[in-house]
C-alpha positions as CSV (number, residue, x, y, z in Angstrom):
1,X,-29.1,1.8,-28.1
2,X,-25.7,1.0,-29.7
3,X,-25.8,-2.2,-32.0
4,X,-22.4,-3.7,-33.2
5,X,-23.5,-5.3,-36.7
6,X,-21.1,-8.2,-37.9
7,X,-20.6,-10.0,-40.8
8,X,-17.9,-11.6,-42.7
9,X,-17.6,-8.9,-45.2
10,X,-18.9,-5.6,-45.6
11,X,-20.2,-3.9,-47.7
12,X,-19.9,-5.9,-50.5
13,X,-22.1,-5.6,-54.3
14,X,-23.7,-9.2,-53.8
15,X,-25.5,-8.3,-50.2
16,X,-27.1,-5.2,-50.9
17,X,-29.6,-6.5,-48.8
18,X,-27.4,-6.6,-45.2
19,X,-26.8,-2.9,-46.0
20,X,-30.1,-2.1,-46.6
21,X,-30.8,-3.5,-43.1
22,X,-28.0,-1.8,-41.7
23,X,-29.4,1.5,-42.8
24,X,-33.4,0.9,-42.1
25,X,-32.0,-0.1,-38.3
26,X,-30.5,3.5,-38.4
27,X,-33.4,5.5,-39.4
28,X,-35.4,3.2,-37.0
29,X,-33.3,5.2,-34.1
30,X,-30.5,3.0,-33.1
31,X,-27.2,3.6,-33.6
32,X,-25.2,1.1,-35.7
33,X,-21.7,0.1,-35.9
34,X,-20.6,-2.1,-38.5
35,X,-17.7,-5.0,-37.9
36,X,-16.4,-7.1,-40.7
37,X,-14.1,-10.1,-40.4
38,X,-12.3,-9.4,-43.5
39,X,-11.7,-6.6,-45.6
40,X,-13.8,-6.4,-49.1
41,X,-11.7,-5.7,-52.2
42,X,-11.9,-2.5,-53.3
43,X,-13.2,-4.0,-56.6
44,X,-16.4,-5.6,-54.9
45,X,-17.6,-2.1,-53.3
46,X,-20.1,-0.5,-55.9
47,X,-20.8,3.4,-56.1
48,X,-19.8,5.7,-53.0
49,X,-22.5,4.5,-50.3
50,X,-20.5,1.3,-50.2
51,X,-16.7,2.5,-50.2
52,X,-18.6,5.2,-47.3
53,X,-20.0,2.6,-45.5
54,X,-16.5,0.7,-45.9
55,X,-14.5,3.3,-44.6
56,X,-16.1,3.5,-41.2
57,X,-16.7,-0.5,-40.6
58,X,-14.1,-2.2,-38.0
59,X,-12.5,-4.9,-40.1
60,X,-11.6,-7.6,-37.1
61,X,-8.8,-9.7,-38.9
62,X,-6.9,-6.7,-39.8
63,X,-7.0,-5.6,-36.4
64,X,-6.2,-9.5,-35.2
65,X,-3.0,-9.7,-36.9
66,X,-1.7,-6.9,-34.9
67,X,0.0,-8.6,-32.5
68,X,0.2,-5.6,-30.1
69,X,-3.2,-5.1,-30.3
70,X,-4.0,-9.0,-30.0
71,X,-2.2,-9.0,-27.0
72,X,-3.5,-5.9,-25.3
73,X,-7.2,-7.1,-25.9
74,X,-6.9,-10.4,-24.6
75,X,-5.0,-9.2,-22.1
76,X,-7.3,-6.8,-20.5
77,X,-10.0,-9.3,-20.7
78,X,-8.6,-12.1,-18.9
79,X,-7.6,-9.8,-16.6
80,X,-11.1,-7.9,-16.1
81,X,-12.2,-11.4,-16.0
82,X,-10.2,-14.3,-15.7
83,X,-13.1,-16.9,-15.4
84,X,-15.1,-15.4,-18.4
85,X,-12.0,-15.6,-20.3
86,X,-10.9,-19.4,-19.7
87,X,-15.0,-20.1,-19.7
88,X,-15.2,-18.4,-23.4
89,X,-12.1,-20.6,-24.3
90,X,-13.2,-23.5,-23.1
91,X,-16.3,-22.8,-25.3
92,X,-14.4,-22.5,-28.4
93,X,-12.5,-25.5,-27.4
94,X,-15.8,-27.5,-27.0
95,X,-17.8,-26.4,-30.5
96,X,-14.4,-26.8,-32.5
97,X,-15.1,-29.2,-35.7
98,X,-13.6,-32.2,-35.7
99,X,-9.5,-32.7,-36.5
100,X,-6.4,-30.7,-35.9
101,X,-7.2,-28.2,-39.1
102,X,-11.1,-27.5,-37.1
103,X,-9.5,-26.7,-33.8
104,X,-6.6,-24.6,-35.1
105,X,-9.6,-22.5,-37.1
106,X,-11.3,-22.0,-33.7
107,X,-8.4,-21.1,-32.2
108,X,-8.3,-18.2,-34.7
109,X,-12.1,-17.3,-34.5
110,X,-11.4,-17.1,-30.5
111,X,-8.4,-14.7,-31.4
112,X,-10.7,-12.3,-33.5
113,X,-13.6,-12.6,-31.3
114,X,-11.3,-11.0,-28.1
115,X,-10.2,-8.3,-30.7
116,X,-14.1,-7.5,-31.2
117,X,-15.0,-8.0,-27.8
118,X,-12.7,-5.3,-26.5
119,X,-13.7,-3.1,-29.3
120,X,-17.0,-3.1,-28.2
121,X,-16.2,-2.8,-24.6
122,X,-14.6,-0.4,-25.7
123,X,-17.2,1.4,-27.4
124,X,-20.2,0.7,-25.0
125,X,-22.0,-1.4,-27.1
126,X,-25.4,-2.9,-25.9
127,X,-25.5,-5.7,-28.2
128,X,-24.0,-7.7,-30.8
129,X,-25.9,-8.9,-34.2
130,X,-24.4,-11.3,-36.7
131,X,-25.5,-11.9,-39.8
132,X,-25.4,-15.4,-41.5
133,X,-24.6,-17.9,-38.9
134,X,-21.5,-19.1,-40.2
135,X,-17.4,-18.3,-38.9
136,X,-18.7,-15.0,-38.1
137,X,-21.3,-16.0,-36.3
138,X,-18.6,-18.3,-35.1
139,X,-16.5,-15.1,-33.7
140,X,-19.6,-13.6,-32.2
141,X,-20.9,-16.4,-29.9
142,X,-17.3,-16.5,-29.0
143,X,-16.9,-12.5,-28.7
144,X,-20.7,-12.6,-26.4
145,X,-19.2,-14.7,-24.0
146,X,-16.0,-13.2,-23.7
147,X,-17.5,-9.5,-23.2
148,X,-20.6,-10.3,-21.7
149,X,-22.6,-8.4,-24.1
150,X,-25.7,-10.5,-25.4
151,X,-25.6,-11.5,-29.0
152,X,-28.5,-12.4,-32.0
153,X,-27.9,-13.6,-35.3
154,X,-29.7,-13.7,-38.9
155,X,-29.9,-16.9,-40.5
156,X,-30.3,-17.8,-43.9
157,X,-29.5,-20.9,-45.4
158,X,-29.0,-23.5,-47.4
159,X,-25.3,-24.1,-47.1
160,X,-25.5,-23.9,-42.9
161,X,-28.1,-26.9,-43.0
162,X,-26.1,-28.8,-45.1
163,X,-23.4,-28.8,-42.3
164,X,-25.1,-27.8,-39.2
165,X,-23.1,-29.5,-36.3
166,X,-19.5,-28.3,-38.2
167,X,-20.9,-25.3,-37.4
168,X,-22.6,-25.9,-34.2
169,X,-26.0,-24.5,-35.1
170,X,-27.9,-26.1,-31.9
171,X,-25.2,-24.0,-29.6
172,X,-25.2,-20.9,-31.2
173,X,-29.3,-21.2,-31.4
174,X,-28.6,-21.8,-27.4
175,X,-26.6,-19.2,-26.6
176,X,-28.4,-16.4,-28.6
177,X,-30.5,-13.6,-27.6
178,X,-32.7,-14.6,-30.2
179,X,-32.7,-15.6,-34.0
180,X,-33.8,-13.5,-37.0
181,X,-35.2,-16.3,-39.5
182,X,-35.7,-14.9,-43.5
183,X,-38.5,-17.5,-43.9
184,X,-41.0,-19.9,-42.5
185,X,-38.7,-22.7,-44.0
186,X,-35.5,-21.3,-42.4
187,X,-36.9,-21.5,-38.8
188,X,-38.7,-25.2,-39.5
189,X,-34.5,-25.8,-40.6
190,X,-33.6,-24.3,-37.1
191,X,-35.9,-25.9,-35.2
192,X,-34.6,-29.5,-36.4
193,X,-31.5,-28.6,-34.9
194,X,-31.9,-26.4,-31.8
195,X,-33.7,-28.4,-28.6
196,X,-37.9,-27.4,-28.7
197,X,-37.3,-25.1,-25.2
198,X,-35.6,-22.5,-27.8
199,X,-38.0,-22.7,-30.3
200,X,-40.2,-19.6,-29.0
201,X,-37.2,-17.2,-29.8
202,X,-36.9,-18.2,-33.7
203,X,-38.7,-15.1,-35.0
204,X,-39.2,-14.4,-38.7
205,X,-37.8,-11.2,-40.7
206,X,-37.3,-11.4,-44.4
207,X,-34.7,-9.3,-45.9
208,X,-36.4,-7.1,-48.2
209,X,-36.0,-4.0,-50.9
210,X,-36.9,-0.7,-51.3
211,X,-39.6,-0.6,-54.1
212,X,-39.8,2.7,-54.5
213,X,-36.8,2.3,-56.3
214,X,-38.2,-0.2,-59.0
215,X,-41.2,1.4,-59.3
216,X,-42.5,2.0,-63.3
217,X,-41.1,-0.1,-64.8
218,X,-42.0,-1.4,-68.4
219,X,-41.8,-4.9,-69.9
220,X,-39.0,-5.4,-72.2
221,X,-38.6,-8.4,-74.4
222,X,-35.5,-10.3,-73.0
223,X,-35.1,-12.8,-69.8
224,X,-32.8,-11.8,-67.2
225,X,-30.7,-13.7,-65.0
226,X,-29.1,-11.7,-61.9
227,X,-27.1,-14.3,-59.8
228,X,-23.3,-15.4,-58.4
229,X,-22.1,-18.0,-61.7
230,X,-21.8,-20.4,-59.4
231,X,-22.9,-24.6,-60.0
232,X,-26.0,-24.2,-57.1
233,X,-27.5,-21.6,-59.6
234,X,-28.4,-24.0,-61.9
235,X,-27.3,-22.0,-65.1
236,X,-26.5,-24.9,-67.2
237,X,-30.0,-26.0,-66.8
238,X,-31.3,-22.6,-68.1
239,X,-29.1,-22.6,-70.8
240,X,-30.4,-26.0,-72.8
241,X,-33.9,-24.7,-72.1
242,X,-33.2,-21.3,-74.2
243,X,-31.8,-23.8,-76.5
244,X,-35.0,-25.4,-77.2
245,X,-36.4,-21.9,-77.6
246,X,-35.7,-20.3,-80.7
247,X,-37.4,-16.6,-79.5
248,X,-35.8,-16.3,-76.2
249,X,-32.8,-13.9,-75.4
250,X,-31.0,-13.7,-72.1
251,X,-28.8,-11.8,-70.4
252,X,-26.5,-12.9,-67.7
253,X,-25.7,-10.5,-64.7
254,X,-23.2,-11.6,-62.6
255,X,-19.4,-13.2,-62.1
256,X,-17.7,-16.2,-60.3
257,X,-16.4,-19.5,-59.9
258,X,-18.4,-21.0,-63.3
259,X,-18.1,-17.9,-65.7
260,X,-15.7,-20.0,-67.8
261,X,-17.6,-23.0,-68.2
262,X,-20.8,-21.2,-68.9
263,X,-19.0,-19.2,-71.5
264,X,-18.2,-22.6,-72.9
265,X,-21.8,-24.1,-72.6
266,X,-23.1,-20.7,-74.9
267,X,-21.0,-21.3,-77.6
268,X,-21.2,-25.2,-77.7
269,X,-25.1,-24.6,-77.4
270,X,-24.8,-21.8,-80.4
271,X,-26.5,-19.7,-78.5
272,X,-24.1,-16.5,-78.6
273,X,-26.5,-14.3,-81.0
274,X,-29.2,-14.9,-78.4
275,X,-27.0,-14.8,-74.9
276,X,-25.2,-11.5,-73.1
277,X,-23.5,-11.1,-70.3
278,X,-22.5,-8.3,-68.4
279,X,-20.8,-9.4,-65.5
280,X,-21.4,-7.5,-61.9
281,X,-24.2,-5.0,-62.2
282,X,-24.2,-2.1,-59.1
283,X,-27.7,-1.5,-57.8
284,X,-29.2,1.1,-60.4
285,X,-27.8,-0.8,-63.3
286,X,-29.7,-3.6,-62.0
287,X,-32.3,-1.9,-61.5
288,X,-32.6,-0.4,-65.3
289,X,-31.7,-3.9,-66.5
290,X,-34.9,-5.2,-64.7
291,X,-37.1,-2.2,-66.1
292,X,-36.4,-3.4,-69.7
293,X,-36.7,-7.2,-68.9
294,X,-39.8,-9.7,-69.8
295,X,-39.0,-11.7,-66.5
296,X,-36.4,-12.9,-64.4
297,X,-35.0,-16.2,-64.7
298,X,-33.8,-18.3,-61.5
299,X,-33.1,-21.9,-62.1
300,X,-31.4,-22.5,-58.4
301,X,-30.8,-25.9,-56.8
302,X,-30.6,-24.4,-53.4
303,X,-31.6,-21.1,-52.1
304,X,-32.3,-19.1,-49.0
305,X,-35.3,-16.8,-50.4
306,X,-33.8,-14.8,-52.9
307,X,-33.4,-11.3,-52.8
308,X,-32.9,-10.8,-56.3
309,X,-36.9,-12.1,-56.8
310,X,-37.7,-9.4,-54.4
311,X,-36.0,-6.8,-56.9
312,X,-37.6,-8.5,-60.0
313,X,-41.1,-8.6,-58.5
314,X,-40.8,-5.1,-57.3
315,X,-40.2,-4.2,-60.8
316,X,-43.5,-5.8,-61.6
317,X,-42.1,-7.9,-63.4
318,X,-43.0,-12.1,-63.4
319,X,-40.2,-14.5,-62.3
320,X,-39.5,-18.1,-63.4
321,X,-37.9,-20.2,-60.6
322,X,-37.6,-22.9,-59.0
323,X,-39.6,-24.9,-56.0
324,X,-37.2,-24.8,-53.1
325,X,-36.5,-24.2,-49.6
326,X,-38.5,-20.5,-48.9
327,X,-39.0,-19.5,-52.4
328,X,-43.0,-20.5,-52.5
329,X,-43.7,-18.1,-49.3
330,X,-43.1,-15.2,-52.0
331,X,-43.5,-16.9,-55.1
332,X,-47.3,-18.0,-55.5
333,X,-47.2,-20.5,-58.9
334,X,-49.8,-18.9,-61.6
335,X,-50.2,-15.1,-59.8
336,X,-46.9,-13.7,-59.4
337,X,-44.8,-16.2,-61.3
338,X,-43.9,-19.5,-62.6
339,X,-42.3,-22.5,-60.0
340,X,-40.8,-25.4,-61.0
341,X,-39.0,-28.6,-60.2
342,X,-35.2,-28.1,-59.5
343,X,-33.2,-29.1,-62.4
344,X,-36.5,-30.0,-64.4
345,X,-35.0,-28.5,-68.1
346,X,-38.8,-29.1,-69.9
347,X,-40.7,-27.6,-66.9
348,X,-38.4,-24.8,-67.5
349,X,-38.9,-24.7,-71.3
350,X,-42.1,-24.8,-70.7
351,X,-42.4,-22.0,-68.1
352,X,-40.3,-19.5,-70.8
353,X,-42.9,-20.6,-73.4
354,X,-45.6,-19.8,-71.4
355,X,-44.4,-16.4,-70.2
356,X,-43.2,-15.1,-74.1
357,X,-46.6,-16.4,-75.5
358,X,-49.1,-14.3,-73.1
359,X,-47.4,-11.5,-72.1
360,X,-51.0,-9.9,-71.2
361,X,-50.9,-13.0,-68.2
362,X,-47.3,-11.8,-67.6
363,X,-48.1,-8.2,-67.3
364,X,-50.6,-9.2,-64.6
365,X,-48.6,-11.8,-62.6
366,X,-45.7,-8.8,-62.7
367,X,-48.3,-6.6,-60.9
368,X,-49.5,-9.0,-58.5
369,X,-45.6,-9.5,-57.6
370,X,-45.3,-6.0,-57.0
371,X,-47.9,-6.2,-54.6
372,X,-46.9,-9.2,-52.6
373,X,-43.2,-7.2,-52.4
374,X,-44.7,-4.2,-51.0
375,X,-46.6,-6.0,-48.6
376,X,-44.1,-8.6,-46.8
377,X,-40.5,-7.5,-48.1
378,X,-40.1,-4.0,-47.9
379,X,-37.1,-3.7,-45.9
380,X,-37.8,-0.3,-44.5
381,X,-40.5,-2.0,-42.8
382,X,-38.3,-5.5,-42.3
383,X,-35.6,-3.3,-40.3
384,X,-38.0,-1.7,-37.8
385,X,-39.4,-5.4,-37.2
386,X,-35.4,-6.5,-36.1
387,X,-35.3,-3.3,-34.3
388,X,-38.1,-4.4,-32.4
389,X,-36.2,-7.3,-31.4
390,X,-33.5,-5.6,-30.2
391,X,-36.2,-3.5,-27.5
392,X,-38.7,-5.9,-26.5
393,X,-35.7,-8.8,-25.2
394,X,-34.1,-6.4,-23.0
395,X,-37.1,-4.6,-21.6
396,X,-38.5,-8.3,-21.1
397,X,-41.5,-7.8,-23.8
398,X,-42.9,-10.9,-25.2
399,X,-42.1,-10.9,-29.0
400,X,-44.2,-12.4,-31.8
401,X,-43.3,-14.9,-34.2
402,X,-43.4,-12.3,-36.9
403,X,-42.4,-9.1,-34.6
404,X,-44.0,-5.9,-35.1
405,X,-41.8,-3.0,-36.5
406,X,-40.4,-0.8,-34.0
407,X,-42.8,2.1,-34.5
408,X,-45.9,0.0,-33.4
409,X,-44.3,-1.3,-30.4
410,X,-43.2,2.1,-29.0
C-alpha cells in the first residue's frame, strides 16, 4: 500500500515527531512517500537522517513554479477528467476565505494541489495523508478531489481552532477518509465543528517518542526549557518566577520570533549568572540535555499535547506545565508532574520550589512519567495504530476510537 505523506515542510529539527511517524508507518509495511509544500532550509535539517529524508521528499511549490510542468499537470487532468477538474475548482472556489487576498491564496493551493495530484497519479499512490490541517491540508482536500485518490489528515491544534472556518475545518472533516486526532481534547475541538454524522471517523493517535532512546537517565540539578521562543510559550512568565527563586538555573533550548526580547527580559531580571541558552538543539543533544536536567519546564498559553513532555517524561524526568488543551491526558498533577494555571507566575514559583526541595518526590514522579510514556506515546506503537487506519477503511473494517496498531488487526 503506497501512502503519499504531506506536510508543509519536511523534515524539519522542530517536528521530529512527523518523521518519527513517517518511519514507524515504514517498518509497519507500507511504503511511504513524502511531499512537502515548501522546501526546508538547509539550516533547519539536523544530522544526516534529515538532509536523507530531505533529499528524496517531493517539494510541491518548487515543482508549481514550473510553468511547463504546471501546465502539463493540469492539463492532463482536465483532460482525463474534465468534470473532476471544474468540480475540484469549484471546490476551492467555494472554501476560499473571505476577500480578494483569500481567494487569490486558493487559487494558488488549487495550483499546487494539481502538481501533487499528477504526481501521485503518477506514482500509483493509494492514498493521501496530511499532516496538520492547515494550507497543506488545504492542497490535499484540493489534490483528493482532483485525482480521485482518498485523503486523511492529522490534526493538532490550537492555532486551527482559533480560526476554524478560514480554514474550513467542517469541509475538510467532510471530505476526509478519516481524521487522526493527537488527544481526547483535539477530537471534542473537531467535533464542535464538523456536523455529529462524521463524528464516528474522528479516531485518536498521539504522536509519540521512542524511549528507548531516553532511557537512564540521571537527575541533574538545572530546569530545562525545550520550545520555539515564541509569545504562546509563555517564557516571560517563567522567567519572573526563576526570579523569585534564588536556587533555580535554567537553560533555554530553542530559537525564534522572541529570542531578542527574552534576551532582554534575562538581563533586566539579572538573571544572566543563572540563565543559558543554547539555541536549536538536534535530537541527541536534546536528549543528553534532558539526562542531566532536574525537570522540564513548560509555561505555554496554548498547546496541542506537547511532544517535548513526551521526551522529558521518557527521560524520567518530572515536568512543570501548564493546564491546557490535552496536556492533563499525559500529565497527571502530583504523579508524573506538576500543572498549573496558564500564566499563573506564583503557581509556577511554587511548582519550581516544590520540585528543588524534594527531589526524592521528583525522582518518583520522573519514573511514573516514564511509565505513562511507554504506555500511551510510544510512537513505534502510535504508527502501527495510523497504519491501521489506512487498512481497515478500505477493506471496509469498522475502526475504534483508539485504533489498534496494525499488527493486531492483521
Amino acid at each position: 500500500m503506497k501512502i503519499v505523506y504531506l506536510t508543509g515542510e519536511y523534515p524539519r529539527a522542530t517536528d521530529t515527531f512527523i518523521q518519527r511517524e513517517v518511519a514507524g508507518l515504514r517498518a509497519a509495511g507500507l511504503t511511504v512517500e513524502t511531499a512537502s509544500i515548501r522546501r526546508t532550509g538547509a539550516e533547519h535539517h539536523v544530522g544526516e537522517e534529515q538532509r536523507a529524508e530531505a533529499a528524496r521528499t517531493f517539494h510541491v511549490l518548487e515543482a508549481a513554479k514550473n510553468p511547463f510542468r504546471l501546465l502539463k499537470a493540469h492539463g492532463a487532468l482536465m483532460v482525463a477528467n474534465p468534470k473532476r477538474w471544474f468540480s475540484a475548482l469549484a471546490l476551492a472556489w467555494r472554501t476560499a476565505p473571505k476577500g480578494v487576498k483569500g481567494r487569490a491564496y486558493q487559487l494558488f493551493y488549487f495550483a499546487e494541489a494539481g502538481v501533487l495530484a499528477r504526481q501521485m497519479q503518477t506514482t500509483g499512490a493509494a492514498h493521501l495523508h496530511n499532516h496538520i490541517a492547515k494550507a497543506s491540508c488545504t492542497v490535499a482536500m484540493l489534490a483528493s478531489e482532483l485525482s480521485g485518490i482518498p485523503y486523511s489528515f492529522t490534526l493538532h491544534g490550537p492555532d486551527i481552532f482559533f480560526e476554524p472556518h478560514h480554514w474550513r475545518l467542517d469541509e475538510k472533516i467532510a471530505r476526509a477518509r478519516f481524521v487522526s486526532c493527537i488527544s481526547h481534547f483535539c477530537r471534542s475541538q473537531a467535533m464542535a465543528f464538523s456536523a455529529p454524522e462524521h463524528w464516528e471517523k474522528l479516531h485518536i493517535v498521539h504522536c509519540g517518542v521512542e524511549p528507548s532512546r531516553y532511557a537512564g537517565a540521571a537527575m541533574g540539578e538545572e530546569l530545562l526549557f525545550v520550545g520555539r521562543l515564541a509569545p504562546v510559550k509563555g517564557l516571560p512568565v517563567l522567567l519572573h518566577a526563576m526570579a523569585r527563586v534564588p536556587d533555580a538555573r535554567l537553560t533555554i533550548v530553542g530559537d525564534g520570533p522572541q529570542r531578542s526580547d527574552v534576551e532582554a527580559l534575562v538581563r533586566t531580571l539579572q538573571l544572566e549568572a543563572r540563565v543559558q541558552m543554547l539555541g536549536y538543539q538536534n535530537q541527541d543533544e536534546v536528549a543528553a540535555l534532558l539526562s542531566q536536567s532536574a525537570a522540564l519546564v513548560l509555561p505555554s498559553f496554548a498547546e496541542g499535547l506537547p511532544v517535548v513532555l513526551m521526551e522529558a517524561m521518557a527521560a524520567g524526568l518530572p515536568v512543570i506545565t501548564t493546564r491546557i488543551a490535552g496536556v492533563p491526558e499525559l500529565v497527571k498533577d502530583g504523579e508524573n508532574g506538576w500543572l498549573v494555571a496558564a500564566g499563573d507566575e506564583d503557581g509556577l514559583r511554587g511548582a519550581i520550589e516544590a520540585l528543588l526541595g524534594d527531589p526524592a518526590r521528583a525522582a518518583k514522579m520522573g519514573a511514573a512519567g516514564r511509565e505513562a510514556v511507554c504506555a500511551e506515546f510510544d510512537a513505534g506503537i502510535e504508527a502501527r495504530r495510523l497504519a491501521g487506519l489506512f487498512h481497515a477503511y478500505p477493506s471496509g473494517k469498522t475502526a475504534q476510537l483508539r485504533p489498534e496498531p496494525l499488527e493486531d488487526t492483521l
